[in-house]
C-alpha positions as CSV (number, residue, x, y, z in Angstrom):
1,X,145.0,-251.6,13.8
2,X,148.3,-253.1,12.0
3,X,151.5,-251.2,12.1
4,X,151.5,-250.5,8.5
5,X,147.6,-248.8,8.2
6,X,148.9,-246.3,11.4
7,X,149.5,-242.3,9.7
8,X,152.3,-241.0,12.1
9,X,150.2,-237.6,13.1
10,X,153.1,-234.4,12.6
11,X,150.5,-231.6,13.5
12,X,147.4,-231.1,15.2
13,X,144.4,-228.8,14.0
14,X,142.9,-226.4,16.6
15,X,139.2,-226.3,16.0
16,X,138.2,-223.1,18.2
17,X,134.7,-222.1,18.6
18,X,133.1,-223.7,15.6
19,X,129.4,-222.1,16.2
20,X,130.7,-218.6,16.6
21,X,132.5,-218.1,13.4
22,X,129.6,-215.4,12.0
23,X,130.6,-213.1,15.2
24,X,134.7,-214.1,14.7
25,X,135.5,-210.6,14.2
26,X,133.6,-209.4,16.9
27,X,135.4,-211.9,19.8
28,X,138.8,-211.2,17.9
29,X,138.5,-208.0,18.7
30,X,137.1,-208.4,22.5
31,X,139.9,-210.8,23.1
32,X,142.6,-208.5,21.8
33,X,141.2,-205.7,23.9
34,X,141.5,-208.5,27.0
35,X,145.0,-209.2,26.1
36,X,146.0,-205.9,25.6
37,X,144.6,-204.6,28.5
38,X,146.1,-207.7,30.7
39,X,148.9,-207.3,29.0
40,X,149.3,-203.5,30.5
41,X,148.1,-204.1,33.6
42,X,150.4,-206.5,34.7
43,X,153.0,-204.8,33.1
44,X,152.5,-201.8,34.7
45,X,152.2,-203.3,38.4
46,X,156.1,-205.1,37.4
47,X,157.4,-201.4,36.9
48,X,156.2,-199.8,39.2
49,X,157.1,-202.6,41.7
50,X,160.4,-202.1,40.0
51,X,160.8,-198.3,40.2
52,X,158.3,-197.3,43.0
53,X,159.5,-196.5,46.9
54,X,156.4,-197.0,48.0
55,X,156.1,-200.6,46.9
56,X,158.5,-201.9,49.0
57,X,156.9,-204.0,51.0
58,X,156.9,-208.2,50.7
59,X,153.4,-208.1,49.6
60,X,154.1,-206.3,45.9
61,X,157.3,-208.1,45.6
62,X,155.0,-211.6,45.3
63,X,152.6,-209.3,43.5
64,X,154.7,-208.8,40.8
65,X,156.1,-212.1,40.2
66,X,152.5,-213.2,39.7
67,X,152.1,-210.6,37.3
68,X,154.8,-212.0,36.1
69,X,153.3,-215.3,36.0
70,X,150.1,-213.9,34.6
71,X,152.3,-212.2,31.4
72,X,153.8,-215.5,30.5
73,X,150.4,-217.3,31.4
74,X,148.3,-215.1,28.7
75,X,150.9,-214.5,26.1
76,X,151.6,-218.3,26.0
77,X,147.4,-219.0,24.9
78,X,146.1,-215.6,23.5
79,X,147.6,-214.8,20.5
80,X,147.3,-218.7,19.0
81,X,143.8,-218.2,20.0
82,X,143.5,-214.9,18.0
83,X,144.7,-216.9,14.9
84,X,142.6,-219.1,16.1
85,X,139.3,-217.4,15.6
86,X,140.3,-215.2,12.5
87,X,141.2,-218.2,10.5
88,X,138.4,-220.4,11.7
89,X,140.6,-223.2,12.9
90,X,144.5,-223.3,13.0
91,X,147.3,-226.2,12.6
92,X,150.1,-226.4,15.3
93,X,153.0,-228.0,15.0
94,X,153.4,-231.6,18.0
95,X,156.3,-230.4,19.3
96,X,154.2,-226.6,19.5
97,X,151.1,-228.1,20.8
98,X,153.4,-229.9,23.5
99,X,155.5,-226.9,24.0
100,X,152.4,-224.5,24.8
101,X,150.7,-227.3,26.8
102,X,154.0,-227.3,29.1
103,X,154.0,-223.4,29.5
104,X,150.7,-223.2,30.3
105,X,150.9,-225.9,32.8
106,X,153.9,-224.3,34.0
107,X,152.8,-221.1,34.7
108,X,149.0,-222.1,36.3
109,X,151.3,-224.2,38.6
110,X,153.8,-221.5,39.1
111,X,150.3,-219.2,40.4
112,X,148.8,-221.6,42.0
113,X,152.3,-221.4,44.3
114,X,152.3,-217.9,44.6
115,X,148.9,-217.4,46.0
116,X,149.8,-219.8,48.5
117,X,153.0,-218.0,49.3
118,X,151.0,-214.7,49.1
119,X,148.2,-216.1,51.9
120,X,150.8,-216.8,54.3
121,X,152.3,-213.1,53.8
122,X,149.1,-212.2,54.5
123,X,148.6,-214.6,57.6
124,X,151.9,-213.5,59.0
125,X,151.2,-209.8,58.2
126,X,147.8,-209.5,60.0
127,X,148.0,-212.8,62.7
128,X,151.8,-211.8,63.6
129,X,152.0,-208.0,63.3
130,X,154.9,-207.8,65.5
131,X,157.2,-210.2,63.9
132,X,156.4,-209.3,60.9
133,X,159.2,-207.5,59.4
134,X,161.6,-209.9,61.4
135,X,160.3,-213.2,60.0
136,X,159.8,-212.1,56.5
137,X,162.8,-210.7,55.8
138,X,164.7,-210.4,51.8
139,X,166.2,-213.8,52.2
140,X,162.7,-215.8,53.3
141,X,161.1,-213.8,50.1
142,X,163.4,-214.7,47.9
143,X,163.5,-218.5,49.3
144,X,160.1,-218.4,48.8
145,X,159.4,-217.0,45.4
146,X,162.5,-219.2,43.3
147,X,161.0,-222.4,45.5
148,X,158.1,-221.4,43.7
149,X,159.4,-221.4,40.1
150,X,161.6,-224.5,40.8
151,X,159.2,-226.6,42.2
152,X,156.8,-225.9,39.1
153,X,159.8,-226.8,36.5
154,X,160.3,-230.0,38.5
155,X,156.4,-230.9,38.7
156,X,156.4,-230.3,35.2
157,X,158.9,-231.1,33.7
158,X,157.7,-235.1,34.8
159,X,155.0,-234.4,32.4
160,X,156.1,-233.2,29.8
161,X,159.0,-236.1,29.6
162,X,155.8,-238.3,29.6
163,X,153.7,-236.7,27.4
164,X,157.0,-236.4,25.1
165,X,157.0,-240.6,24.7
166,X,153.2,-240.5,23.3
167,X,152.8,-241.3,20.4
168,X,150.0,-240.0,17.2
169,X,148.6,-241.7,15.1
170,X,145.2,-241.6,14.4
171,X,142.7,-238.1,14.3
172,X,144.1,-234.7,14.8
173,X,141.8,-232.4,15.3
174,X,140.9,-230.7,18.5
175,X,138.1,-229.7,19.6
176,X,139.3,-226.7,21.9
177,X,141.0,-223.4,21.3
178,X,144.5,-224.8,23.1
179,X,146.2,-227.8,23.7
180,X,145.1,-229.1,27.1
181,X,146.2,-232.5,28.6
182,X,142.8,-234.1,27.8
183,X,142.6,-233.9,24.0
184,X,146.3,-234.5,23.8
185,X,145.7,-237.8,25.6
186,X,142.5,-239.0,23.5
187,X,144.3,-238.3,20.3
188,X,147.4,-240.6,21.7
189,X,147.6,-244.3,20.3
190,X,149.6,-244.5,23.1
191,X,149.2,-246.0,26.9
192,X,147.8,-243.2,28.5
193,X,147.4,-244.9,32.2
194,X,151.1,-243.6,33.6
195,X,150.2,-240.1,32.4
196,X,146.7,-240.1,34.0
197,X,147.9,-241.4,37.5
198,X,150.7,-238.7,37.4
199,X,148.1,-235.9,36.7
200,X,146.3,-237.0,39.7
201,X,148.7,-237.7,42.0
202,X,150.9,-234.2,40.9
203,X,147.2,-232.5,41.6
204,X,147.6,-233.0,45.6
205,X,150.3,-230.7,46.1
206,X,149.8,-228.4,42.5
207,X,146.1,-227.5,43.5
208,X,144.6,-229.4,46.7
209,X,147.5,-228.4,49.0
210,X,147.9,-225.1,48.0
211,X,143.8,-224.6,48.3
212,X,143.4,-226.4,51.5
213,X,146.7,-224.1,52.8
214,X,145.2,-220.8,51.5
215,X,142.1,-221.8,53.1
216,X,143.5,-222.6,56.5
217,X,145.5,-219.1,56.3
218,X,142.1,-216.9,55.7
219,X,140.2,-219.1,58.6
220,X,143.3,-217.9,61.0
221,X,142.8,-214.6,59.6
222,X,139.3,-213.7,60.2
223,X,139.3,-215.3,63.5
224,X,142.5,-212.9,64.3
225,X,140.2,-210.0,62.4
226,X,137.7,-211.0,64.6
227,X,139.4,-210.5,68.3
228,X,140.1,-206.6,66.9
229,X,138.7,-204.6,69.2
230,X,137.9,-201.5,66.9
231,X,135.6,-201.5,63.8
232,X,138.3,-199.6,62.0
233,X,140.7,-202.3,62.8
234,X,139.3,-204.9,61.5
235,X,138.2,-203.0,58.4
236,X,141.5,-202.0,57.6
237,X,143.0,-205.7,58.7
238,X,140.4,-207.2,56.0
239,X,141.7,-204.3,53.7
240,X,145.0,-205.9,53.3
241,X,144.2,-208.7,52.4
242,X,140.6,-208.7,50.4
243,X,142.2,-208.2,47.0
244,X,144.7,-211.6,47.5
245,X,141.3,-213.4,48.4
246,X,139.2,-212.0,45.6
247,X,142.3,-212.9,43.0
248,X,142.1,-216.5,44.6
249,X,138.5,-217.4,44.4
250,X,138.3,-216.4,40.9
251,X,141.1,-218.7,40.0
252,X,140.8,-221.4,42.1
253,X,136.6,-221.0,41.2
254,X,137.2,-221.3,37.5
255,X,139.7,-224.1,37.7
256,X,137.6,-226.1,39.6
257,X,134.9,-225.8,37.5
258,X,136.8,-226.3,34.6
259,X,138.3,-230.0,35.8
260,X,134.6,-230.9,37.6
261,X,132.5,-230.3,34.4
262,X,132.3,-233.7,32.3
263,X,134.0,-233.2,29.2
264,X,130.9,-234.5,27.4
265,X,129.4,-233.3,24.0
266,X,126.7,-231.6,25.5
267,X,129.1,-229.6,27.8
268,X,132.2,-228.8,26.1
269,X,131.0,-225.7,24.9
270,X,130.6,-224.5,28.4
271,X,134.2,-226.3,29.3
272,X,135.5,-224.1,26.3
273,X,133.6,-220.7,28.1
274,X,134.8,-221.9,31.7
275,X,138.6,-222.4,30.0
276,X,138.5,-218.7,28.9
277,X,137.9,-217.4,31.9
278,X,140.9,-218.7,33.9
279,X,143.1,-218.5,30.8
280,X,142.1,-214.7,29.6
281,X,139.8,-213.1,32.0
282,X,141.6,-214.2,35.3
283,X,145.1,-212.8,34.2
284,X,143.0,-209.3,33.7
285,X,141.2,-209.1,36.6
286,X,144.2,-209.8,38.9
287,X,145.6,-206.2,37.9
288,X,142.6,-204.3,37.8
289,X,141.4,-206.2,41.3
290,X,144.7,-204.9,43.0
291,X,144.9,-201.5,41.2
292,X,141.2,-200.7,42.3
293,X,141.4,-201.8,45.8
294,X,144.9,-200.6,46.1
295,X,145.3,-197.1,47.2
296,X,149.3,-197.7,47.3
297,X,149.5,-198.8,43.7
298,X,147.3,-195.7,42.8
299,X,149.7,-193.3,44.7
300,X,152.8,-194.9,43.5
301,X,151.1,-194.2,40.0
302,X,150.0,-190.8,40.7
303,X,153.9,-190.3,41.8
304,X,155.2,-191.9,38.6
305,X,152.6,-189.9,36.6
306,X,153.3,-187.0,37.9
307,X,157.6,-187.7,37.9
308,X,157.2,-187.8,34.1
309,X,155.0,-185.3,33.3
310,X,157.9,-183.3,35.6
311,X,160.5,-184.6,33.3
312,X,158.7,-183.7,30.3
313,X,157.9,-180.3,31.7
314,X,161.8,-179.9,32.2
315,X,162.6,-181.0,28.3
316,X,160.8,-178.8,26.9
317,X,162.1,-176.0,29.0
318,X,165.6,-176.7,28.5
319,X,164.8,-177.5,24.4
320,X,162.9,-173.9,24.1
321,X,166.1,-172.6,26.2
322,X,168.5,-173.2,24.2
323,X,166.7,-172.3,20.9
324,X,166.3,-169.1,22.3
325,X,170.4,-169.0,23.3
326,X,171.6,-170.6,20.1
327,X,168.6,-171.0,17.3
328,X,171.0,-172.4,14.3
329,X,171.6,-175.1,16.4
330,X,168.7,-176.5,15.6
331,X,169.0,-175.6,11.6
């Protein structure tokens, strides 16, 4: 195609689910109960991380940072989605589409980090119970949660500089409810080859390293579980960690399937389905996974309940006080 018959593409349209729209108002509504209810979740582990003495420990100080993560990761796709589905189809902006492409990457990298930082919390934490406390210290948490962030902007950041050079000028219309890396670079007149081989080579340490790293953590980890004597033990050794591992095989499960499905015709209805789950329902469950099998975030909520309910109490004791004492000071 000549120079001159290229249209230089300013906007892409979001197709969504195109055989759902008779039940739009019906998965509007679910997925605003999802986001709502992520949205709460992890913002109520952050405060009470935040404001709670008894989540002091390393553990909930990664725990909220992928709460965190989860916040930024959910907010950044859900309500374009929404807007998605209630006006069958919505048009986003390239330097949008881009922009939420590069948020989302960042924070799935940014998790996929964290886990790994949170499995060898837990390796040191169970396998090295004694220098525990010594080796992770403040400083080592810190090191290891802002290595986390940075190394994400930097892995990042190389794609998006990439991505930034493509150039559209042919169909825009996608065929998903987001703007992933794959539609963005079928729709690109451009030479996609450089942006390919970096995906794949950035993968190793975003997703295979990380995986393989968690993996060799939990195999240390049962085998330590495993040389407890008592059955008590090694039930509350596997305690402490069960909720990290159940938070890691639904993400890592998800992703995986996601990126090992073909993105054919005939499955990217079930790509779309698999999508939603590590992009709505994964961010939810993390919460409700560590609230349920948590019986320190339930105290340190019971405490926090029952501190403002306390506070409330002594309002409307000192209110009815002193309208007893002065009543026109309240005409």
């Amino acid at each position: 195609m000549s120079a001159n018959n290229q249209t230089t593409v300013v906007e892409f349209f979001l197709l969504g689910f195109r055989n759902l729209h008779a039940f739009k108002f019906l998965l509007f509504s679910l997925l605003l109960l999802v986001y709502v209810v992520s949205l709460g979740g992890n913002l109520l582990i952050i405060t009470l991380v935040l404001f709670s003495s008894l989540l002091r420990s390393p553990m909930y100080f990664f725990l909220s940072h992928l709460s965190f993560c989860d916040t930024v990761f959910t907010t950044n796709i859900l309500p374009n989605m929404l807007q998605v589905i209630l006006q069958e189809g919505s048009r986003l902006s390239i330097v949008g589409c881009i922009t939420q492409y590069h948020v989302f990457g960042f924070s799935a990298t940014t998790e996929s980090f964290l886990l790994t930082v949170m499995s060898y919390d837990r390796y040191l934490a169970i396998c090295n119970p004694l220098r525990y406390t010594a080796m992770m210290n403040s400083s080592l948490q810190v090191l290891l949660v802002s290595s986390s962030w940075f190394l994400s902007f930097v892995i990042t950041l190389t794609s998006l500089l990439l991505i930034c050079r493509l150039q559209f000028c042919g169909p825009n219309v996608i065929d998903h409810f987001f703007c992933d890396v794959a539609p963005l670079l079928e729709l690109s007149c451009s030479d996609t080859s450089t942006i390919k081989i970096e995906i794949y080579v950035c993968s190793i340490p975003i997703v295979l390293f990380p995986f393989l790293f968690i993996m060799g953590s939990y195999i240390s980890i049962f085998l330590s579980i495993l040389r407890i004597s008592t059955t008590s033990g090694r039930q509350k050794a596997f305690s402490t960690c069960s909720s990290h591992l159940t938070v890691v095989s639904l993400y890592y499960g998800t992703l995986f399937a996601v990126y090992v499905v073909p993105t054919s015709v005939s499955s990217l209805n079930l790509n779309k389905i698999l999508s939603l789950l590590y992009t709505v329902v994964t961010p939810m469950f993390n919460p409700i996974v560590y609230s349920l099998r948590n019986q320190e975030i339930k105290s340190a909520f019971q405490e926090k309940t029952l501190d403002l309910s306390l506070l409330r109490c002594y309002h409307s004791v000192v209110l009815r006080s002193l309208a007893q004492s002065n009543p026109c000071s309240f005409l």
